[in-house]
C-alpha positions as CSV (number, residue, x, y, z in Angstrom):
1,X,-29.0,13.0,-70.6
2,X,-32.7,12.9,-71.4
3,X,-35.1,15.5,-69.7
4,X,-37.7,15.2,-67.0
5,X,-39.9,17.2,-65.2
6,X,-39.7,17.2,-61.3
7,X,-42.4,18.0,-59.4
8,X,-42.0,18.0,-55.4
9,X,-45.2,17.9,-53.3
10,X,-44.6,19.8,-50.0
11,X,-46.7,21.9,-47.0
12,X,-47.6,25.1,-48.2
13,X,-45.8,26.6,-44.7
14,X,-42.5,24.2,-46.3
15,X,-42.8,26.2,-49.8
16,X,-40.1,28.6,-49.4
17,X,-37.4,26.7,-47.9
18,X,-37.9,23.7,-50.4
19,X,-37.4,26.3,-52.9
20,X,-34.3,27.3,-51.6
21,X,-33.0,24.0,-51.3
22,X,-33.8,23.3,-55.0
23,X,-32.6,26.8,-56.4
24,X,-29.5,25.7,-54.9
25,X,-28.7,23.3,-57.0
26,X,-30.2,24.4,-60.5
27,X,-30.7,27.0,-62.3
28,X,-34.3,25.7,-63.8
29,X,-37.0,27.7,-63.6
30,X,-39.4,26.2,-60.7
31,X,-43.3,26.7,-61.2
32,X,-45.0,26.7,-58.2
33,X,-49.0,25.5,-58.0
34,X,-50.8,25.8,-54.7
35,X,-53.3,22.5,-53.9
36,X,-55.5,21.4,-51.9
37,X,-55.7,17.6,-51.3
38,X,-58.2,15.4,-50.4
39,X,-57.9,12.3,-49.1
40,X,-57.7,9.4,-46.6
41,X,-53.8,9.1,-46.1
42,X,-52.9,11.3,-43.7
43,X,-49.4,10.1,-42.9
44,X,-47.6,13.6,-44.8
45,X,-50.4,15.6,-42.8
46,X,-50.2,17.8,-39.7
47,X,-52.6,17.4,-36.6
48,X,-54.8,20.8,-37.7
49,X,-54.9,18.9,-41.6
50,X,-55.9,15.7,-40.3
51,X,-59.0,17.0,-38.2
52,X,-60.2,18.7,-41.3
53,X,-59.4,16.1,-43.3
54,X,-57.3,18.5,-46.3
55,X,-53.7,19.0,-47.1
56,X,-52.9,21.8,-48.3
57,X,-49.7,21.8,-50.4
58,X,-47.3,23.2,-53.2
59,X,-46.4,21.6,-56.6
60,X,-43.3,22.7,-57.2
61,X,-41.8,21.5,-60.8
62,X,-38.7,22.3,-62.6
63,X,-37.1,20.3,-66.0
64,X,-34.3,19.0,-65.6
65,X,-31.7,16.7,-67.1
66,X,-32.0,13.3,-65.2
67,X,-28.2,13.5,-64.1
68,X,-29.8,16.4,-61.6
69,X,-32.3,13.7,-59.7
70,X,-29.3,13.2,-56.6
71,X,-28.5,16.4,-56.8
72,X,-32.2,17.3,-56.3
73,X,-33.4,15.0,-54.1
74,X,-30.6,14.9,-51.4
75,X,-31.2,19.0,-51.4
76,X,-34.6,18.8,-50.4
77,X,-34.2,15.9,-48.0
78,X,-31.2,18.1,-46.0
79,X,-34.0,21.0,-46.2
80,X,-35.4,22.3,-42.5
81,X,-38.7,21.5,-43.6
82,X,-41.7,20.8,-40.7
83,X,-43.4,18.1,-43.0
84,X,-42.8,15.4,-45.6
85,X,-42.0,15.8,-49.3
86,X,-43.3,13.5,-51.8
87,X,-42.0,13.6,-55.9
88,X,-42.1,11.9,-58.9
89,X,-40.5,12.2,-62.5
90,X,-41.2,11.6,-65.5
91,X,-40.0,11.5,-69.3
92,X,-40.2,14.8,-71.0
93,X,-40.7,14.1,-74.6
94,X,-41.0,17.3,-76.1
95,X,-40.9,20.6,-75.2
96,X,-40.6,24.3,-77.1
97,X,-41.4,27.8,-76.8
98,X,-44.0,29.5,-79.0
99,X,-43.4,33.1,-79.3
């Protein structure tokens, strides 16, 4: 069961429940980055983001083992969030602690 780190895109205003949702099935800590995104694909945006033309989301990112993906993914897709989620995963290949 190789490690990976998660990290869920979401509305800024979705932070909290998408949280929940996650917290719900791990116990990982989850590291949460406010961003603000530029761009020309609105289709994740709502009507006040498209006219200004910037998303404004949270990175949330957690490791986990990759058994958890399901787990993870149909949690935050039965979430009551207003907007879209986007994620990806990828390999973690090392990782410590230096005290």
């Amino acid at each position: 069961m190789p490690d990976i780190l998660v990290t869920f895109h979401c509305a800024t205003r979705d932070t909290d429940v998408v949280v929940a949702a996650i917290r719900a099935v791990s116990r990982a800590p989850v590291h949460i980055t406010e961003k603000t995104v530029r761009g020309l694909d609105f289709g994740d945006a709502s009507t006040a983001e498209q006219v200004a033309g910037r998303l404004q989301r949270s990175a949330l990112a957690l490791i986990v083992g990759d058994d958890m993906m399901p787990d993870l993914i149909r949690a935050v897709t039965e979430a009551k969030r207003d907007l879209p989620v986007r994620w990806h995963a990828v390999p973690v290949l090392a990782r410590g602690r230096i005290a």
